[in-house]
N, C-alpha and C positions, 0 to 999 in steps of 0.2 A: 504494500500500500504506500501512493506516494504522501509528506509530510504534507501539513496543511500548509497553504499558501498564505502569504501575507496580505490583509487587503487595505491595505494604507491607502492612502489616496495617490493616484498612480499620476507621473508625469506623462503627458500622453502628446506625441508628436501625430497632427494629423494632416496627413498629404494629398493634397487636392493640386493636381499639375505640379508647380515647385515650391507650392511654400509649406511650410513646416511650424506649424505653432504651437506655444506653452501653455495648456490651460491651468497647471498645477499653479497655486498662487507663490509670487515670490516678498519678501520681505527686503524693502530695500532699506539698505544701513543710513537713507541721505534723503530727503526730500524730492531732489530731484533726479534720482538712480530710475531708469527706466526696466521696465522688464525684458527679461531675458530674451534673445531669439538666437536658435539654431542654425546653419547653414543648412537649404533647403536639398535635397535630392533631388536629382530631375523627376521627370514625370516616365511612367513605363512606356517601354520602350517596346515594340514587337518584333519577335526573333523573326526572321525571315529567311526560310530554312526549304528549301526545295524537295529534300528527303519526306517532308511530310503532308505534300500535296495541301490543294485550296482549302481544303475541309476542316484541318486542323488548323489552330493560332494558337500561338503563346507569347505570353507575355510577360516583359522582366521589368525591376524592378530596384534600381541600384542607390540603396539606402543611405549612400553615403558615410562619409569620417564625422559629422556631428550628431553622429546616436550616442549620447554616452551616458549609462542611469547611475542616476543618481542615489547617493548611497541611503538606504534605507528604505527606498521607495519603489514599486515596480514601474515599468516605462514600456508605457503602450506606443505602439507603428499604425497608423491607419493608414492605407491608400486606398482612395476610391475614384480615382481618377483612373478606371480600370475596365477595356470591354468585356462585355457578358461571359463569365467562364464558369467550368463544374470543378475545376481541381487545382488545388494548391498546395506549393512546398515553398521551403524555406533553404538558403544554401548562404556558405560563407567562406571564408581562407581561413587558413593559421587555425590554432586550439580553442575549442570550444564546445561543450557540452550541453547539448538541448533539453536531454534529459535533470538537467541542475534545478528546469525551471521555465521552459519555454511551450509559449502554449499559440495557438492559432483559435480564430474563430472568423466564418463569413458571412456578409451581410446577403441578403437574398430579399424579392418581394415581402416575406413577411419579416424583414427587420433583423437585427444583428442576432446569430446563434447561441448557442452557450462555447463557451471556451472550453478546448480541447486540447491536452496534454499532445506535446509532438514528440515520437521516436526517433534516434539517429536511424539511417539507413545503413544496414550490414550487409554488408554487399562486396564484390572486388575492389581491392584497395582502398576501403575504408572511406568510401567519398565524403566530399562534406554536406552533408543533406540531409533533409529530414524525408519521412516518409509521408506522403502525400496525404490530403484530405482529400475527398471527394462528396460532392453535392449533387441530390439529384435534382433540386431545381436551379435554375442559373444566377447566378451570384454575382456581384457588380461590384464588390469592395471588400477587402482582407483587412483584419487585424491580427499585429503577433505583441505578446506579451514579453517582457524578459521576466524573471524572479526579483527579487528583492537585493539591489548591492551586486547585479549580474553585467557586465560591463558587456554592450556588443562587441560585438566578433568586427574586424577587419573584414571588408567584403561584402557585408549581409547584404542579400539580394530577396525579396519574393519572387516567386515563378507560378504563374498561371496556365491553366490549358483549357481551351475550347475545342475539345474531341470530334464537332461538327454533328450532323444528326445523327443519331442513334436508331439503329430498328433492328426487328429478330435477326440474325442472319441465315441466308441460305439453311437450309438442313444438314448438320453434320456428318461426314462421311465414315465408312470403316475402311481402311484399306489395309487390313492384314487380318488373317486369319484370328478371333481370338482377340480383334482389338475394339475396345468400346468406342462408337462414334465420337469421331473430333471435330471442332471447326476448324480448319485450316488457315492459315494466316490472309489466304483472300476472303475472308468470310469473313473476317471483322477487319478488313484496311488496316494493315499492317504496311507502314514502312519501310523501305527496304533495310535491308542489312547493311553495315560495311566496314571490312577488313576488322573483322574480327578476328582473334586468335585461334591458331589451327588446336585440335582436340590432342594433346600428347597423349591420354590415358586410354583407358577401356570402361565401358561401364560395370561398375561395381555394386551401386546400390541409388537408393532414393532419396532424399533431404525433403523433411516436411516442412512447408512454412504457412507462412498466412501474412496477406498483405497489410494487415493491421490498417486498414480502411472502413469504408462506410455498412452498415451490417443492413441496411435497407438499402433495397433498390432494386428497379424491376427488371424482366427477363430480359427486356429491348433496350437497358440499359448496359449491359453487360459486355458488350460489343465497345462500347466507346468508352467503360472504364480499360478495357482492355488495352484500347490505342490511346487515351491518354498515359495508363503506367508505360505501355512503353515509350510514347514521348518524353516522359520526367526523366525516365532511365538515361536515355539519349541525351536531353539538355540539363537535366542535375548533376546526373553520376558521372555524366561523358564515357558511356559506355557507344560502343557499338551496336546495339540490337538490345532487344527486355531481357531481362536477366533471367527470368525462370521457363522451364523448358516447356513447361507445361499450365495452365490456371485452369480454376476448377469454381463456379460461380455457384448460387444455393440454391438454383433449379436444375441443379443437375449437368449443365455444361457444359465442356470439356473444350477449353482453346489450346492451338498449338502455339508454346511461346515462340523462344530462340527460332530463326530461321533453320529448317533442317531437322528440327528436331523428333517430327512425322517418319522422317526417313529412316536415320540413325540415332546413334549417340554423338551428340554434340555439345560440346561444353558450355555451361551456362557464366550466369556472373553470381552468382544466387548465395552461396555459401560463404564469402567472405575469407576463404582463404583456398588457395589458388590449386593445390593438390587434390582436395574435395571437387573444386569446380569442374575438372579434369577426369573426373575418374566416377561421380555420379551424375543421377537428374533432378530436378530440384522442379516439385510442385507444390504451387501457390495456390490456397486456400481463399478463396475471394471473402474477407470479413477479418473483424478482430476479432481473435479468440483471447486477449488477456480479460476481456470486454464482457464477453457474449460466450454463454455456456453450450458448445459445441453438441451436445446431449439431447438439450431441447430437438423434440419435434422441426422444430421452423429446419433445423440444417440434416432433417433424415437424406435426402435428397443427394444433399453435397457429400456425406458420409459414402451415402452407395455409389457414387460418381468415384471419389476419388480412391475407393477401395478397387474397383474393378478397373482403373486406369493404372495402378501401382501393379495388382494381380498381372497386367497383362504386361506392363513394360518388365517385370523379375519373371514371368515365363519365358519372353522373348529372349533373354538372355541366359535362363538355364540357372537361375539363384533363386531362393527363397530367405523368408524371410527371416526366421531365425541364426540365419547363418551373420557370422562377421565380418568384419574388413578392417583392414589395419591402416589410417591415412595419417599422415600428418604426424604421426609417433602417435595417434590414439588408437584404438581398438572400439568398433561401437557396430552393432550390429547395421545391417545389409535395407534396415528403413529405420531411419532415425530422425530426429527432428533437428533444426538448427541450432536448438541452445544446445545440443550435444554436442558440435564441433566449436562456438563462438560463444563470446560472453554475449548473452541475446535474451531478450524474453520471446522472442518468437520459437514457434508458432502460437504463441498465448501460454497461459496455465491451461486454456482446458483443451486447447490443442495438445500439449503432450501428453496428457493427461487418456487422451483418447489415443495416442498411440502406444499408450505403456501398457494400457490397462488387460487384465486378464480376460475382458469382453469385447478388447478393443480394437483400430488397425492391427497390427502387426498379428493380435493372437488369429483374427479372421483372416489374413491373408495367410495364414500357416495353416487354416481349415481347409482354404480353399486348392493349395497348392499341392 
């Protein structure tokens, strides 16, 4: 459980095009001491990026060198000087921890949301980013919170996306013997790939995550959470293509991530440390599971989804589940979650929770196999 936050009266920098002002009240030593102002950040900026066709926009957001809170107090960022988008992250340089105290919240037709704790994103080389929020209706202005005595980071940027329309896609295909329908990367407008790094390993086993995103959101949405994660991946983490090979949404279906990864084994970015990424495949759980009790009813769906998508990728390859593998100097068995290889709360508490359990993945796909 995280500490309680401090609710002091926050200094709150609010950004409308470039200017940047103090509502916190200031106490001046002198009669005629004026109140403070910050140097303003520009106004967001739109990445204009070819890789992701008319349909997507994103938009940045460079916070500038006069964010700096003040001690005792937390120090709110508003920009709303922002076009319509579903999904936002946070990014910065140099050392800095989100988890100490950083929280996002976005404004939508009905008015500012409730604030929402941000995770770092564990991923290859440790990018600096948070892991994205997602909206299902469209959102026209971001705030982030810092902690109380939390100095921002060098860099901080917001990062928006507008994944463009969303509908069901296409009907998912089988294309091997024994494999549960996927949607193929043309079925939810995927991006292209590029130059990604070649696959040194073999596949060895599975890595459970979960995108620690939004736990509502409907079927015809799922497509354009799909291609905005892997936009973020792209313009967050500066990856090549989405990190996990496979997503697994809570009606049950089944998108192909990593380019290629329909075909073979292909190494993802998923695991956060490079021997892993290399030698499993790494499926993402569409929802928070530190959040949202995976057990409930609402995710039977996603359970039998991503049980017979793991079932068929460790037949394919002639491994089962209780068997082990040795990466990284650890030993952890052949489907395991990510806080088994990273210091991580992913896939949630009740994400691992369902993979340990004597009822659970791993013991069902050891039934099954």
């Amino acid at each position: 459980m995280r500490p309680a936050r401090s609710r002091l009266s926050p200094t709150t920098f609010a950004i409308a095009a470039s200017a940047v002002a103090l509502t916190a009240p200031f106490v001046a030593a002198g009669p005629a001491a004026a109140e403070p102002t910050a140097p303003g950040p520009p106004a967001a900026e739109p990445l204009t990026d070819a890789r992701f066709g008319d349909d997507v926009s994103v938009e940045q957001t460079d916070l500038g060198a006069g964010l700096t809170a003040y001690s005792g107090e937390p120090t709110e960022i508003e920009q709303t000087a922002l076009s319509a988008f579903h999904m936002a992250a946070v990014t910065w340089e140099g050392e800095f921890d989100p988890e100490a105290g950083l929280e996002l919240r976005l404004r939508t037709g009905d008015g500012w949301g409730e604030w929402q704790p941000l995770e770092r994103t564990d991923g290859e080389d440790a990018p600096r980013s948070t892991e994205p929020m997602w909206s299902s209706d469209a959102a026209d202005a971001v705030a982030i919170r810092l902690g109380s005595g939390q100095a921002a980071p060098e860099g901080l940027r917001i990062v928006t996306v507008d994944p463009g329309e969303s509908s069901e896609p296409p009907g998912a295909q089988s294309y091997a013997a024994g494999q549960p329908d996927i949607i193929p990367r043309s079925g939810w407008g995927a991006a292209p790939a590029e130059s990604c790094d070649a696959t040194i390993g073999s596949m060895q086993g599975v890595v459970l995550h979960h995108t620690a995103g939004a736990n509502s959101y409907s079927k015809e949405e799922s497509a354009g959470i799909v291609r905005s994660y892997q936009t973020m991946h792209m313009v967050t983490n500066d990856w090549c293509d989405l990190g996990y090979n496979f997503l697994v949404d809570k009606y049950g279906q089944i998108f192909e991530g990593r380019a290629g990864s329909l075909d073979d084994h292909v190494r993802g970015a998923h695991a956060g440390v490079r021997e892993v990424n290399d030698n499993t495949t790494g499926v993402a759980m569409m929802g928070n599971f530190e959040s949202s009790n995976i057990w409930n009813t609402e995710w039977d769906t996603l359970r039998d989804a991503t049980t017979r998508l793991i079932a068929w990728r460790l037949d394919d390859y002639g491994l089962r589940p209780l068997q082990t593998l040795a990466l990284n100097g650890q030993t952890e068995f052949r489907v395991s979650g990510h806080r088994n290889w990273l210091a991580t709360a992913c896939p949630g508490q009740y994400g691992q929770d369902w993979l340990d359990a004597g009822n659970g993945l791993r013991a069902d796909l050891d039934a099954m196999l």
